[in-house]
C-alpha positions as CSV (number, residue, x, y, z in Angstrom):
1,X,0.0,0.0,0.0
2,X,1.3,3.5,-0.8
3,X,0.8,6.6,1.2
4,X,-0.5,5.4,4.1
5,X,-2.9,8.5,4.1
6,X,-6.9,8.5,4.1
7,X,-7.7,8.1,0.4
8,X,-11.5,10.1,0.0
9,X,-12.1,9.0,-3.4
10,X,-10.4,12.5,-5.3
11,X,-11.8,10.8,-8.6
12,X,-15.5,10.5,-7.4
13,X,-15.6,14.2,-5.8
14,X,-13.8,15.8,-9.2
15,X,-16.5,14.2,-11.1
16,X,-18.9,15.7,-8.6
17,X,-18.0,18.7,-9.1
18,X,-17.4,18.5,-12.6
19,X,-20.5,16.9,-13.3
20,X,-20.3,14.7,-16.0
21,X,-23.9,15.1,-17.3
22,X,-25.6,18.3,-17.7
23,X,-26.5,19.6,-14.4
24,X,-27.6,22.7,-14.0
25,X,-25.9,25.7,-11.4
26,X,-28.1,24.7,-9.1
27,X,-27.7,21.2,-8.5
28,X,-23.8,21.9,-8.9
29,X,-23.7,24.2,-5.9
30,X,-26.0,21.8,-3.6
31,X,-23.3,19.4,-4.1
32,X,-20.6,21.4,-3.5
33,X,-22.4,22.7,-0.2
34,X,-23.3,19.1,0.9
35,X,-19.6,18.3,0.5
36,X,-18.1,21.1,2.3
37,X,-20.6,20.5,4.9
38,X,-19.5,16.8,5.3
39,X,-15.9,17.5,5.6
40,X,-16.6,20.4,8.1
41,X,-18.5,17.4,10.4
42,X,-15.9,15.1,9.7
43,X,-13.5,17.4,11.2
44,X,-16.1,18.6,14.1
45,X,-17.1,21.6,13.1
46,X,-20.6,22.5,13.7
47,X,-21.2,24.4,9.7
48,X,-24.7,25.5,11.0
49,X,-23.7,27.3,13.6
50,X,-23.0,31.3,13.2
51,X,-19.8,32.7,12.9
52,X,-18.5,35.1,15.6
C-alpha cells in the first residue's frame, strides 16, 4: 500500500464537481455545499452554527 494516508475517493468528488452530465448551477452548488458541509462534520465543526 502506498501513502499510508486517508484516500476520500479525489476521482468521485472531481467528477462531482465537474458533473459529468448536464447539471444545472443549481444542483452543482447543492453538491458542493453538501460536500463542504460533510468535511466540516468530519473534522467537528458545527457548519450551521454562526460565525462570531
Amino acid at each position: 500500500m502506498q501513502g499510508g494516508g486517508s484516500h476520500i475517493g479525489h476521482e468521485s468528488l472531481a467528477d462531482a464537481v465537474d458533473a459529468p452530465r448536464e447539471w444545472s448551477i443549481n444542483q452543482r452548488l447543492d453538491t458542493i455545499e453538501r460536500v463542504l458541509f460533510a468535511l466540516a462534520r468530519a473534522q467537528g465543526v458545527d457548519p450551521d452554527a454562526a460565525a462570531p
